[in-house]
C-alpha positions as CSV (number, residue, x, y, z in Angstrom):
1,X,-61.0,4.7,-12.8
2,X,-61.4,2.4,-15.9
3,X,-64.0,0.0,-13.8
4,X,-65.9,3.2,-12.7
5,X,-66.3,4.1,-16.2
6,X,-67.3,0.9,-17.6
7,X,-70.6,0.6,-14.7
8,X,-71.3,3.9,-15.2
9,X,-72.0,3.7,-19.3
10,X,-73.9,0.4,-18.0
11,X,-76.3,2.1,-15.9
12,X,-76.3,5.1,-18.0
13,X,-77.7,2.1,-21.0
14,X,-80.0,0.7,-19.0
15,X,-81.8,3.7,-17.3
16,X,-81.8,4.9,-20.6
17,X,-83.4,1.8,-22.0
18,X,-86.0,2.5,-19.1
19,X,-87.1,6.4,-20.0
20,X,-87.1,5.5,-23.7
21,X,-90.1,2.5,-22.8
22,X,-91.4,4.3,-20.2
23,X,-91.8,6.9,-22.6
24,X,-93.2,4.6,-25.4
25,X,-96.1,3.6,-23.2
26,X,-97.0,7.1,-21.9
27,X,-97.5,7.9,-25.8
28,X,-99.1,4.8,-26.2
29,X,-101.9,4.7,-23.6
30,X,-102.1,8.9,-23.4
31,X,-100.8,9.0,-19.8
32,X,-100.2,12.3,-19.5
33,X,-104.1,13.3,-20.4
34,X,-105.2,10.3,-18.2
35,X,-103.3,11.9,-15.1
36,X,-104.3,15.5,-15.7
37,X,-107.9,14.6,-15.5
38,X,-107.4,12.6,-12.5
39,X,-105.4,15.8,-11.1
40,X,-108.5,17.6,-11.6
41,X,-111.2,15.3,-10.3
42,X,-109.6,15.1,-7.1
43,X,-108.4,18.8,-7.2
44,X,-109.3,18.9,-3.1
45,X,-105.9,16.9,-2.9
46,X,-103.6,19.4,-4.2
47,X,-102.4,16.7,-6.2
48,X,-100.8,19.7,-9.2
49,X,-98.4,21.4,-6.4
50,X,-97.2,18.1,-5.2
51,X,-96.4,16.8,-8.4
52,X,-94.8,20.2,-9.0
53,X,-92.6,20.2,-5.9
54,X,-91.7,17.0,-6.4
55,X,-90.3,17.8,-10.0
56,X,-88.7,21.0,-8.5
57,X,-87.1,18.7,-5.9
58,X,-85.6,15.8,-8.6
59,X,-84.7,18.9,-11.1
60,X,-82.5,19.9,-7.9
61,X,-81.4,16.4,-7.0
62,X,-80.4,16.1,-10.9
63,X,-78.0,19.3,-9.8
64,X,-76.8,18.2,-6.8
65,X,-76.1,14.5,-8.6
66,X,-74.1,16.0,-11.6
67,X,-72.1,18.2,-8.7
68,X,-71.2,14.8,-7.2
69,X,-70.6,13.3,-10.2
70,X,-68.1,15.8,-11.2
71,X,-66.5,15.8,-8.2
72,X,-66.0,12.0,-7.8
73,X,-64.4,12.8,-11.4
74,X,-61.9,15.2,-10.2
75,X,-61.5,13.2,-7.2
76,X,-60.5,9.9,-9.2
77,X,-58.4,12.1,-12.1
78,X,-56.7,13.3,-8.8
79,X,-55.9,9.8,-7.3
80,X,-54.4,8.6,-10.6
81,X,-52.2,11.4,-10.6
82,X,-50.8,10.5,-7.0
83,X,-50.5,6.9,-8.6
84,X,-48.7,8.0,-11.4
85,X,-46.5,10.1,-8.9
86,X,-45.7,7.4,-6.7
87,X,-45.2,5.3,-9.7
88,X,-42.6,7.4,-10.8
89,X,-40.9,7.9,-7.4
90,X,-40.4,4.5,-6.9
91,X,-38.3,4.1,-10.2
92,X,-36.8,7.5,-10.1
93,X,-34.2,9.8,-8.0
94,X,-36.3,12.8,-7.0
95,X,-32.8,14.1,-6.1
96,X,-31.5,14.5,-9.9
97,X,-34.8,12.7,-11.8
98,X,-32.9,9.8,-12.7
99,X,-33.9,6.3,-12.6
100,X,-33.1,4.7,-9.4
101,X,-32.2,0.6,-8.9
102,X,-35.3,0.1,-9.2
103,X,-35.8,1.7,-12.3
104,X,-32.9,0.4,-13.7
105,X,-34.0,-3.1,-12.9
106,X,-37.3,-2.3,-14.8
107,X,-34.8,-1.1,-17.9
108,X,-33.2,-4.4,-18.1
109,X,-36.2,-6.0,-18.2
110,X,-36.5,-4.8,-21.9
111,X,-34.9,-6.5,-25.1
112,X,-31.3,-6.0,-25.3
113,X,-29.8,-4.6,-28.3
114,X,-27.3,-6.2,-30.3
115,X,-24.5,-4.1,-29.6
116,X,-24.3,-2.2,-26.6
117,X,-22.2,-1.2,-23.8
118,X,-22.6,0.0,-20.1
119,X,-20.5,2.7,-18.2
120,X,-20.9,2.1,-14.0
121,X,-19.5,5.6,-12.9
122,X,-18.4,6.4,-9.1
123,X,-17.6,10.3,-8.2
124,X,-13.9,10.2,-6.7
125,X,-13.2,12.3,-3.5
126,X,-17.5,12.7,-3.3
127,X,-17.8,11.7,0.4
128,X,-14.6,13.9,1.5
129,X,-17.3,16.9,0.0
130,X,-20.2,15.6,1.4
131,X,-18.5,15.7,4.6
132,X,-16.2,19.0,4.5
133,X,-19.1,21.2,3.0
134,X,-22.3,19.4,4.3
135,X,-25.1,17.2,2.6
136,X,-26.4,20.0,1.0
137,X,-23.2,20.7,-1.4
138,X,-23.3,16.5,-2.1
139,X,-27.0,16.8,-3.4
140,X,-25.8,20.0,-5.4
141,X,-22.6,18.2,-6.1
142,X,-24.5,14.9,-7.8
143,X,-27.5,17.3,-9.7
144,X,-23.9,18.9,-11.3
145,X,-23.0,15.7,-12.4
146,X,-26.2,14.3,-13.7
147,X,-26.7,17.1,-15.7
148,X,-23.1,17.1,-17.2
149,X,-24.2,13.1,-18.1
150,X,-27.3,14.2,-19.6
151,X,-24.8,16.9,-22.1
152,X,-22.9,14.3,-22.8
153,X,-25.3,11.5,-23.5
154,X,-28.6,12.9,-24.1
155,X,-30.2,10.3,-26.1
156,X,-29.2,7.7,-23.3
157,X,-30.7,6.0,-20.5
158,X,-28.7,7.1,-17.2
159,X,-29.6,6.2,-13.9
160,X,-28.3,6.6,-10.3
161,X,-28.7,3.6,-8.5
162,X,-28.1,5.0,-5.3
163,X,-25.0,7.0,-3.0
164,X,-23.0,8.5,-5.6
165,X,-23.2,6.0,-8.1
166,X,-24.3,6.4,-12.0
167,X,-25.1,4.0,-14.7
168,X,-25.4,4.7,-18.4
169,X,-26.9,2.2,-20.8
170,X,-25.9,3.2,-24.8
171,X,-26.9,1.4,-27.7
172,X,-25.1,0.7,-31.0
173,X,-21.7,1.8,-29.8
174,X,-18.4,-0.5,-30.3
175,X,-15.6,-1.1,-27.3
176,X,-13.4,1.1,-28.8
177,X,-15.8,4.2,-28.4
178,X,-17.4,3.2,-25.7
179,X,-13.8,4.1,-24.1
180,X,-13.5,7.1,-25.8
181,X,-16.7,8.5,-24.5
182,X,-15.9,7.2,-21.0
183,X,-13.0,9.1,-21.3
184,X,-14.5,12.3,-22.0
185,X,-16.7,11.8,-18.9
186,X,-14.2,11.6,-16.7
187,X,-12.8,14.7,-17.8
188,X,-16.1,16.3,-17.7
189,X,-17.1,15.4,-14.4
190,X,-13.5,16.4,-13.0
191,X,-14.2,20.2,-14.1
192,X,-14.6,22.1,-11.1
193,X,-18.0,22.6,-9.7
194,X,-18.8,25.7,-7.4
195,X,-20.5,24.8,-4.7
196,X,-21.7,27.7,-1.9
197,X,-19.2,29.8,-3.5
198,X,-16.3,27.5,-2.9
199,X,-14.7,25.8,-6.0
200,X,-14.8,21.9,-5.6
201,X,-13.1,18.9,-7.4
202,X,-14.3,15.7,-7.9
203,X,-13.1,12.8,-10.0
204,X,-14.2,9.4,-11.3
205,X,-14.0,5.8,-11.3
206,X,-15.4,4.0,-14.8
207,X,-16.0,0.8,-15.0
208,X,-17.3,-0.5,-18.8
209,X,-18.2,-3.5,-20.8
210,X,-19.8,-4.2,-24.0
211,X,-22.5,-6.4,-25.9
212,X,-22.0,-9.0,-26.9
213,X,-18.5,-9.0,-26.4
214,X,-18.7,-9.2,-22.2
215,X,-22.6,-10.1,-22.1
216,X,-25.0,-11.0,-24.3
217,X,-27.8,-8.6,-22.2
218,X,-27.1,-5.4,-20.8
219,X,-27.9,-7.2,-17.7
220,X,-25.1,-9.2,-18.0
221,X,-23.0,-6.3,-19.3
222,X,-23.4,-4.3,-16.1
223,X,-22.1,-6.8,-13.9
224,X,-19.3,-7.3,-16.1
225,X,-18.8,-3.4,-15.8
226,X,-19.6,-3.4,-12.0
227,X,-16.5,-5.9,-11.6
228,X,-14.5,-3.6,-13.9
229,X,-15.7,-0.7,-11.7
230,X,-14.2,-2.2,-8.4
231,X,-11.0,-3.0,-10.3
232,X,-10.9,0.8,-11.3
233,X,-11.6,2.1,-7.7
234,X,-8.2,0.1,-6.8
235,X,-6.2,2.8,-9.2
236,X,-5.2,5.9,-8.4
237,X,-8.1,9.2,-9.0
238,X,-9.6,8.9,-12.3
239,X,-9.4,5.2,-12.9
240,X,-11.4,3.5,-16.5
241,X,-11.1,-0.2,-16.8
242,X,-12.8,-2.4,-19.0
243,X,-14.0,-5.4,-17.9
244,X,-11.5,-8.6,-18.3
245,X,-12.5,-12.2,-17.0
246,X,-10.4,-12.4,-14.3
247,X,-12.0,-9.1,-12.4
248,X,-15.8,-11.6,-12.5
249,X,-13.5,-14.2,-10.6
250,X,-12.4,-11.2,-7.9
251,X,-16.0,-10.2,-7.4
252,X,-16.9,-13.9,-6.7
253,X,-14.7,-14.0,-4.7
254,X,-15.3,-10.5,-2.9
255,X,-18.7,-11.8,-2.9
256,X,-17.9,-15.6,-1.7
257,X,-16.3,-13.5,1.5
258,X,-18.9,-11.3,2.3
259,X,-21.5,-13.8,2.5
260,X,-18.8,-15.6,4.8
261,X,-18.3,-12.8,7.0
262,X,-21.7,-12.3,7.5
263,X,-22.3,-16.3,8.4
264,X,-18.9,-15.7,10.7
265,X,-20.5,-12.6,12.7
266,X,-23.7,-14.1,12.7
267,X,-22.2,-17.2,14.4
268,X,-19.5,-15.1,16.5
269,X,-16.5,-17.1,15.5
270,X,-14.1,-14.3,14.8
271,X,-12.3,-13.9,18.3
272,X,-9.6,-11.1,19.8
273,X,-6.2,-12.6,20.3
274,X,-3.8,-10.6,22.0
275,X,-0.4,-9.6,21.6
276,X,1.3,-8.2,24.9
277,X,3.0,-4.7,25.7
278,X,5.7,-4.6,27.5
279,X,7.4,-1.9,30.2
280,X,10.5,-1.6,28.4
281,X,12.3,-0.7,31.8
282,X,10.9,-3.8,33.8
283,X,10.4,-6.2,31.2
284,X,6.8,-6.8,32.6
285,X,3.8,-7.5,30.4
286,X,1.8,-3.7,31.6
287,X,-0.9,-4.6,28.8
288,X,-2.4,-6.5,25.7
289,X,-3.5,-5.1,22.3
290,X,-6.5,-7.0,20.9
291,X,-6.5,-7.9,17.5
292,X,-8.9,-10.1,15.6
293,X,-8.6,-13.5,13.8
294,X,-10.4,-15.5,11.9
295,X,-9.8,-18.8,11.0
296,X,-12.6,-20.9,9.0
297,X,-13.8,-24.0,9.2
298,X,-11.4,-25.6,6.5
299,X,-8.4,-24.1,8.8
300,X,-7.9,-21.1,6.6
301,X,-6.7,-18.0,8.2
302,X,-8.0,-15.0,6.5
303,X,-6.1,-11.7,7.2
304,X,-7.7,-8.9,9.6
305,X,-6.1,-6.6,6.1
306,X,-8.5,-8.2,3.9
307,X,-11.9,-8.9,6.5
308,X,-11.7,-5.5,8.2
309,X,-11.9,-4.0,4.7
310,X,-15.1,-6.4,3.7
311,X,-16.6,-5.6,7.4
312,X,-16.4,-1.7,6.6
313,X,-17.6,-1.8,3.3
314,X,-20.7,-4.3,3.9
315,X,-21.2,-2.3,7.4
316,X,-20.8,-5.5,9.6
317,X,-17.8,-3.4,11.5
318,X,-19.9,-2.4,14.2
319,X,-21.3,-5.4,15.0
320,X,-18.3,-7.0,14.9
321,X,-16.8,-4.4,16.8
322,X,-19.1,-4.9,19.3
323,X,-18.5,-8.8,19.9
324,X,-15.1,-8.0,20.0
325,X,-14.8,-5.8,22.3
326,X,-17.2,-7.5,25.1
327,X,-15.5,-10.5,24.5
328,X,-11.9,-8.5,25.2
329,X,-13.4,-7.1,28.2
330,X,-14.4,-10.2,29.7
331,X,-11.1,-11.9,29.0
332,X,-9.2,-8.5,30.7
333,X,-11.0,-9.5,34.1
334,X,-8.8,-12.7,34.0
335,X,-5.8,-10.5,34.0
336,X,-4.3,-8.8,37.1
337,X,-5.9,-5.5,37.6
338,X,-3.2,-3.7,36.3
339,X,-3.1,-4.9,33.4
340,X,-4.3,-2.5,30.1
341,X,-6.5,-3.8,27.3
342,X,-5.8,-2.3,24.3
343,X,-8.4,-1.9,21.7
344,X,-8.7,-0.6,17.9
345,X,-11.4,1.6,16.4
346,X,-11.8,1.6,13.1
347,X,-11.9,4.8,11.0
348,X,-15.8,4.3,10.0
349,X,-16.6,3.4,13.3
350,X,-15.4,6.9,14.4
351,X,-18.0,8.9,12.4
352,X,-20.8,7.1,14.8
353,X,-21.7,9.2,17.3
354,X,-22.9,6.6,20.1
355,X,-19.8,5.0,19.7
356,X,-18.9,6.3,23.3
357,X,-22.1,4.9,24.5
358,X,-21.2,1.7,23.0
359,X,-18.2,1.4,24.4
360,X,-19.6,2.4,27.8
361,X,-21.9,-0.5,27.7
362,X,-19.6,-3.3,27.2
363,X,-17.3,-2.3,30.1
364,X,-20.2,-1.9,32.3
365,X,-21.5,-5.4,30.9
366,X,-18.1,-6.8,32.1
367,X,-17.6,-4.8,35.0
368,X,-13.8,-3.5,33.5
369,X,-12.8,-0.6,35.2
370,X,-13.0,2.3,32.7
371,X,-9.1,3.0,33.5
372,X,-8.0,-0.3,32.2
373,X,-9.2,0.1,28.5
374,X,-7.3,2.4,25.8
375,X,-8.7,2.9,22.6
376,X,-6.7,3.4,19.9
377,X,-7.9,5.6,16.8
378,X,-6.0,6.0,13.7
379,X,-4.9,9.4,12.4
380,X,-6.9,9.1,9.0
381,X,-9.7,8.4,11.3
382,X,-9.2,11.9,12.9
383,X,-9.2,13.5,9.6
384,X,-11.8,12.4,7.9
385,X,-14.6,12.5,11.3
386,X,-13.1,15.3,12.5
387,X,-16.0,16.8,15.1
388,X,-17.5,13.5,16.1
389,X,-14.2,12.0,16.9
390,X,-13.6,15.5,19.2
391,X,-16.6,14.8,20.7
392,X,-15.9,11.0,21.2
393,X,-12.6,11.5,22.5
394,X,-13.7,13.6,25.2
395,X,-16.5,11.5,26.0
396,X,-14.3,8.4,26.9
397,X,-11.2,10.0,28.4
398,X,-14.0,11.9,30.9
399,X,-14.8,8.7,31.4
400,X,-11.5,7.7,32.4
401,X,-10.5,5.6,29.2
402,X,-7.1,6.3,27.8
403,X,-6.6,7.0,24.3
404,X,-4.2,6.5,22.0
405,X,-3.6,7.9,18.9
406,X,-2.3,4.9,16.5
407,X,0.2,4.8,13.5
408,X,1.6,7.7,14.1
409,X,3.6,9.5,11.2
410,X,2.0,7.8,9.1
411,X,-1.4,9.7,8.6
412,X,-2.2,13.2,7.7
413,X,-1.3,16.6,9.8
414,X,-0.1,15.0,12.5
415,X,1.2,17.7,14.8
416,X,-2.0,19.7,14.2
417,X,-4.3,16.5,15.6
418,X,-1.8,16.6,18.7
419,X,-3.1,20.3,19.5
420,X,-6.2,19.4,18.6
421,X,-7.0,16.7,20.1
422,X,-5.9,15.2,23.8
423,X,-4.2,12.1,23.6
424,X,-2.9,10.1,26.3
425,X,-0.4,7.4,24.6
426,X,1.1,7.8,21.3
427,X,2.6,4.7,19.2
428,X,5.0,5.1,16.6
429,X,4.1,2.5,14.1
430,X,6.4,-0.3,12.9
431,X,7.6,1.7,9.4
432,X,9.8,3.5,11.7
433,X,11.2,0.4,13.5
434,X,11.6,-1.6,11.1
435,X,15.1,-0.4,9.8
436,X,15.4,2.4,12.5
437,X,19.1,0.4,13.6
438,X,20.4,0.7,9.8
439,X,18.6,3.6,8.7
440,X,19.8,6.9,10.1
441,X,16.6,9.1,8.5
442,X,14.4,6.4,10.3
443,X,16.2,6.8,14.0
444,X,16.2,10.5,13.7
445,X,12.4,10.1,13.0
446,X,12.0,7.8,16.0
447,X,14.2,10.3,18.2
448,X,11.7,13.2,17.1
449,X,8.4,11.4,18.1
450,X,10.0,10.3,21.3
451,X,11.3,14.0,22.2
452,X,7.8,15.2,20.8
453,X,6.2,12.8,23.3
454,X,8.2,13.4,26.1
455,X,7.9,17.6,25.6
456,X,4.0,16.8,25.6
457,X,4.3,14.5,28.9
458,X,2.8,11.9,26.5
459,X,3.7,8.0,26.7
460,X,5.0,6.1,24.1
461,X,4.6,3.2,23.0
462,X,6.9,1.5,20.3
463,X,5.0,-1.3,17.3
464,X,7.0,-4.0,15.7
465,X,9.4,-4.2,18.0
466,X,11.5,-7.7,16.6
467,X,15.2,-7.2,17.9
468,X,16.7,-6.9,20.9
469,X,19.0,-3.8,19.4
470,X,15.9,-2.1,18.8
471,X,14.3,-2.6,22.2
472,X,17.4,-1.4,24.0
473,X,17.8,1.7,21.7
474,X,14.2,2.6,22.7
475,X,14.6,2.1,26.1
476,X,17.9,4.3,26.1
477,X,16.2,6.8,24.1
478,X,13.4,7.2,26.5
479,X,10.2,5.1,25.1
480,X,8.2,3.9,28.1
481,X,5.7,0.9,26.4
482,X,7.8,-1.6,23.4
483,X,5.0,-4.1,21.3
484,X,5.8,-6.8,18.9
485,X,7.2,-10.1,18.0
486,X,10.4,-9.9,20.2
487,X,8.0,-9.9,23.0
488,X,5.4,-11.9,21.2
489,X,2.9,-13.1,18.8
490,X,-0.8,-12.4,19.7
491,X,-2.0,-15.4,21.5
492,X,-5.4,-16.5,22.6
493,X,-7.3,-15.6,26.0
494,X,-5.9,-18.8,27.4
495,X,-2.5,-18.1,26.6
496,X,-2.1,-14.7,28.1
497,X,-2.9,-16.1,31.4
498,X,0.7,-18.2,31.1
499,X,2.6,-14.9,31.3
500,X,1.5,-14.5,34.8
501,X,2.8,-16.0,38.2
502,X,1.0,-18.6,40.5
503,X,0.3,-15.0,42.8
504,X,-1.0,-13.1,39.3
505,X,1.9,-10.2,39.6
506,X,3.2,-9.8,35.8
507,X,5.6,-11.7,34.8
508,X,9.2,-10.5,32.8
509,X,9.2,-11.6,29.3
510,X,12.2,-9.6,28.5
């Protein structure tokens, strides 16, 4: 618009410029009376009405060219606009009109103050709302809590930079009341919110730190406070922590093993190993559970506890997943053809719903018979995906994959998921076992799940099996399948091959 202006008042000088001395030379040499009498020597020519149409014609071009002219104006005051628009969605949330990452990136590109601090805020229990009452309560659910911020704070820069996330940026406030007030946001944000008529909780997570004491920017500030934040999400509902040094070295750290779980998928070097199920009647290997390791390149072994978690959270898990479980199917067609692969589904992986198709694909790819793989799905898993995992479950066991439903006791409503949902195996997990000889609470829990199972017409299969007391009180008691390190450790692909005879029947490990 400005460069439109600027040639505009150019021309607008120079045509000027041109009628002024075109002007000055008509008065100078009497044009006008020069023309007339020319007009009327040669009045055959109707030289006076073609002059005057002509003038009539410019006068109306002069119209028609201001009309244009004004709307080229509105036209340009109009595209600025849209500019200014886009402008301002690109650095803001049009969900609660708070500035986004990128926003807050612009922010910190601004002098510091002297003393400052940063809250990094995360709504407790927001998903379990988003999911139970629909996206349309979360976006009501995160306008409720901007607007409670902007009570609280409303002199202060807040943004949300992004999912359920806020950050506040406060000048001239010391440590010590930089607390306080993060206290009192937690307990404003925790005040019920009434969503669609239904009364909903939410908590929240604070992480804080303070200039100059943990940064000398706010920049450096908020990634003090984004450490503190992850240190706070480890405590129970409601968690504030302020930032202390050692929380930087877990985030390098966190962040160290991402970027090596990412170079590990990439390069497919986490493998299944596979720890073998065992008839508890016949002692013959009926099956393998597949349960990833990685070790890297130094000869570290990191813990499937610890890169599971990182896989989930940087949303590698279904990649990973997927190499997995081809490469589990491919090593089950080594095995005789009665023998089960057993496979875990993470809880995330649950709320996808072609994660039936997936699985579809690598059995085709590997040409294992649908009958030979069980999937196993946690109970927490069941709870929180509740419809897609219905849906999922049906899918596969129409397919002819068994499923079992894994850690059972351990999870929420339990009995509930078991009418809910059909299940073909259920495995008591390894809290139960562990002490089940000594304890008497933990074999009447073990004798419960059994009978439960056996009412149902639903096998069982028994984790963490380590002593041959406990194997032969299972198999007295009734359990079909017994798992763990009595029978053996999870072993590579070349390994499990050793439990079989010369013929390939199964061979008795216990």
């Amino acid at each position: 618009m400005r460069w439109w202006r600027h040639r505009a008042a150019t021309d607008a000088v120079w045509l000027l410029g041109v009628a002024l001395a075109s002007t000055a030379l008509a008065v100078r040499f009497d044009a006008f009376d020069h023309f007339a009498a020319f007009i009327a020597e040669h009045e055959d020519w109707e030289l006076d009405e073609l002059f005057t149409g002509l003038f009539c014609t410019g006068c109306c071009g002069f119209v028609y060219a201001i009309r244009r002219v004004t709307d080229m104006v509105r036209e340009c005051r109009a595209r600025e606009r849209a500019q200014e628009d886009a402008l301002w969605l690109s650095l803001h949330d049009p969900l609660t009109r708070l500035p986004n990452r990128a926003g807050l990136e612009e922010h910190l590109k601004l002098p510091s103050p002297i003393v400052g601090g940063v809250m990094h805020i995360d709504l407790d229990g927001f998903r379990a709302v988003n999911d139970l009452h629909g996206s349309a309560a979360g976006d009501a659910l995160l306008t409720e809590a901007a607007q409670r911020l902007r009570e609280i704070f409303p002199n202060a820069w807040i943004g949300r930079p992004g999912g359920d996330e806020f950050v506040i940026l406060l000048q001239d406030i010391s440590l010590p009341v930089l607390q306080q007030q993060a206290g009192r946001v937690i307990r404003n944000l925790s005040r019920p919110v009434r969503l669609q008529g239904r009364r909903v909780e939410v908590g929240a997570s604070i992480g804080i730190a303070a200039v100059p004491q943990h940064g000398a920017t706010l920049r450096e500030a908020l990634q003090c406070a984004e450490a503190a934040l992850l240190a706070a999400r480890q405590e129970e509902r409601n968690g504030l922590c302020v930032y202390q040094t050692e929380m930087r070295e877990k985030q390098t750290a966190r962040a160290r093993l991402e970027q090596s779980l990412r170079e590990a998928v990439q390069a497919e070097v986490i493998r299944p190993h596979y720890q073998p199920q065992i008839d508890l009647e016949t002692g013959h290997v009926i099956g393998f559970e597949a349960l990833a390791r990685w070790w890297q390149e130094d000869g570290t072994r990191v813990s499937p506890e610890v890169f599971i978690i990182a896989a989930e959270r940087t949303g590698l898990i279904h990649r990973l997943t997927d190499q997995l479980l081809q490469r589990a199917c491919r090593d089950a067609m080594r095995w005789p053809p009665t023998v089960r692969l057993a496979f875990n589904l993470s809880a995330m992986q649950l709320g996808d719903p072609r994660l039936a198709q997936r699985v579809f694909r690598a059995i085709e790819a590997a040409g294992l018979p649908p009958e030979r793989l069980e999937v196993e799905i946690t109970e927490s898993a069941l709870v929180r995906e509740a419809d897609v995992a219905q849906a999922t479950i049906t899918a596969l066991r129409e397919r002819g994959i068994r499923v079992a439903l894994d850690d059972f006791g351990t999870g929420y409503a339990s009995l509930s998921q078991l009418v809910m949902f059909s299940f073909d195996v259920i495995k008591i997990d390894r809290s139960f076992i562990r002490n089940c000889l000594e304890d008497d609470r933990q074999m009447k829990i073990v004798k419960s799940i059994l009978g439960l199972g056996q009412g149902l017409g639903i096998e069982i299969t028994a984790e963490g099996v380590e002593k041959t007391g406990q194997a032969d009180l299972l198999r007295s008691l009734g359990c079909h399948i017994g798992q763990g390190y009595l029978f053996g450790a999870a072993m590579p692909a070349e390994e499990t091959e050793r439990l079989f005879g010369q013929d390939g029947q199964k061979a008795a490990v216990a």
